[in-house]
C-alpha positions as CSV (number, residue, x, y, z in Angstrom):
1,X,0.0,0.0,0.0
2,X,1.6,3.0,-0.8
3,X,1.8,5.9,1.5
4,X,2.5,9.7,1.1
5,X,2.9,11.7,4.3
6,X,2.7,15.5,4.0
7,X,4.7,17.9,6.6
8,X,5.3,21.9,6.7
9,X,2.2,23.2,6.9
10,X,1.4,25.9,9.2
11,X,0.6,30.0,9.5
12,X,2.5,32.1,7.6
13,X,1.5,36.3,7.2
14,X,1.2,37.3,3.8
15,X,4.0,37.8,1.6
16,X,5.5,35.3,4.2
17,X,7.2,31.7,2.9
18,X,6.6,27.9,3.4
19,X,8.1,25.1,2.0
20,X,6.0,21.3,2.0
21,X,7.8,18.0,2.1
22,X,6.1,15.3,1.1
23,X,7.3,11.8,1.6
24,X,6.5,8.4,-0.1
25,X,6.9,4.5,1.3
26,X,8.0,3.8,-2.6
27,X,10.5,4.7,-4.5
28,X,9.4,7.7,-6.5
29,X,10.5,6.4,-9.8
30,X,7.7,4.3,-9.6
31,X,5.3,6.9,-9.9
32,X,4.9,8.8,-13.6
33,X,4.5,12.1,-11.7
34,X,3.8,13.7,-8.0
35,X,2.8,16.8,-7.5
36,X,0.7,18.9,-4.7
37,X,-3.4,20.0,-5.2
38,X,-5.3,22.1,-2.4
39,X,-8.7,22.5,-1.4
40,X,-10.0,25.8,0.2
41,X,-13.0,25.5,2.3
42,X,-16.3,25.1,-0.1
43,X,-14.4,25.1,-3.4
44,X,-12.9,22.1,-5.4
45,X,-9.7,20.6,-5.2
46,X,-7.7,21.8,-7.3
47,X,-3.9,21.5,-9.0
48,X,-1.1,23.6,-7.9
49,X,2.0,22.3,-9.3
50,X,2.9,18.9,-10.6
51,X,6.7,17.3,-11.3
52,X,6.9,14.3,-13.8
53,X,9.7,11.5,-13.2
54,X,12.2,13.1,-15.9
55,X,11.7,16.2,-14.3
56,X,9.4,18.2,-16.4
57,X,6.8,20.6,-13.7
58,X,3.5,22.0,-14.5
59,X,2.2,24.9,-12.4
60,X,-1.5,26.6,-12.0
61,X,-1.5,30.5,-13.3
62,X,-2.0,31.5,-9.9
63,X,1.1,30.5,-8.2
64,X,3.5,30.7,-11.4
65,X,6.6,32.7,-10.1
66,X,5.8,32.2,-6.6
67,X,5.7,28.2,-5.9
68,X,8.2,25.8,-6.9
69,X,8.1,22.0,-7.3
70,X,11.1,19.8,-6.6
71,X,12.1,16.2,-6.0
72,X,14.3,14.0,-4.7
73,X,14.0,10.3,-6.1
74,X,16.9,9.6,-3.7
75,X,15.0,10.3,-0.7
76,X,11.4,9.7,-2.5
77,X,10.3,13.1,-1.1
78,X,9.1,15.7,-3.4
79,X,8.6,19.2,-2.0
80,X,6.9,22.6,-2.6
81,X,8.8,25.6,-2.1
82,X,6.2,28.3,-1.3
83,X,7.0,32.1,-1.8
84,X,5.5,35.9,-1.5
85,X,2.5,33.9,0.5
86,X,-1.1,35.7,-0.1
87,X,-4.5,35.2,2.3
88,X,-6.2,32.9,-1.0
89,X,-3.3,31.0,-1.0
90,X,-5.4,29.6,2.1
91,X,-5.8,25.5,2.1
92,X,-5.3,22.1,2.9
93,X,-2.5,21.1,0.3
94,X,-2.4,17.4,-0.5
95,X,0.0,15.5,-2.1
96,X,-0.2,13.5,-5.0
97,X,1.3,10.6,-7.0
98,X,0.2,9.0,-10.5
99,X,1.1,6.1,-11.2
100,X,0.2,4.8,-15.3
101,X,-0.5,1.0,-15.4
102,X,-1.9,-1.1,-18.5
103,X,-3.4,2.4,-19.8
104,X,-5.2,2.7,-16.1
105,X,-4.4,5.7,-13.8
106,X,-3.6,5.2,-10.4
107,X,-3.8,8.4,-7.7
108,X,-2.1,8.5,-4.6
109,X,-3.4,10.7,-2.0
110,X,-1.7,12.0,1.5
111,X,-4.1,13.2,4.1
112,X,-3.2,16.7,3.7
113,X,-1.9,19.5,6.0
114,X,-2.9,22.7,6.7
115,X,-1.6,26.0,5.2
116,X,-2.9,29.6,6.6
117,X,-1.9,33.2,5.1
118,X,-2.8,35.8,7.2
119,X,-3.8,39.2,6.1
């Protein structure tokens, strides 16, 4: 069973920094990407940055130039560097791996952790 197991969440004041770890029981190569979605209380999950196996990252509009995404396959951890911090950044971040199988997706889901920007 595979397990990813957020940490580095907390409260931050805006413009502040954070940086998420997130750590996996198998060895990242496994996985075709990780990456790291959030949820903010009564709106959808939704993507915030993504980092395939080779390396290649995807990022949503609203944290482009602010959020990095990073990995290390050595230490299966992939992390989120979070930067200039704002109040809608607000949300539980979760973190992600997909894992392609016989033309079948498989997510991978962490339980998530807490991030607050305060105004």
């Amino acid at each position: 069973q595979v397990q990813l197991v957020e940490s580095g969440g907390g409260l931050v004041q805006a413009g502040g920094s954070l940086s998420l770890s997130c750590a996996t029981s198998r060895n990242a190569f496994s996985f075709n990407s990780m990456g790291w979605y959030r949820q903010a209380p009564m709106k959808q999950r939704e993507l915030v940055a993504t980092i395939t196996s080779t390396g290649n990252t995807n990022y949503a509009d609203s944290v482009k130039g602010r959020f990095t995404i990073s990995r290390n396959n050595a230490e299966n951890t992939v992390y989120l560097q979070m930067n200039s911090l704002k109040p809608e950044d607000t949300a539980v971040y979760y973190c992600n791996a997909v894992e392609l199988r016989y033309s079948l997706r498989y997510d991978y889901w962490g339980r998530g952790t807490q991030v607050t920007v305060s105004s």
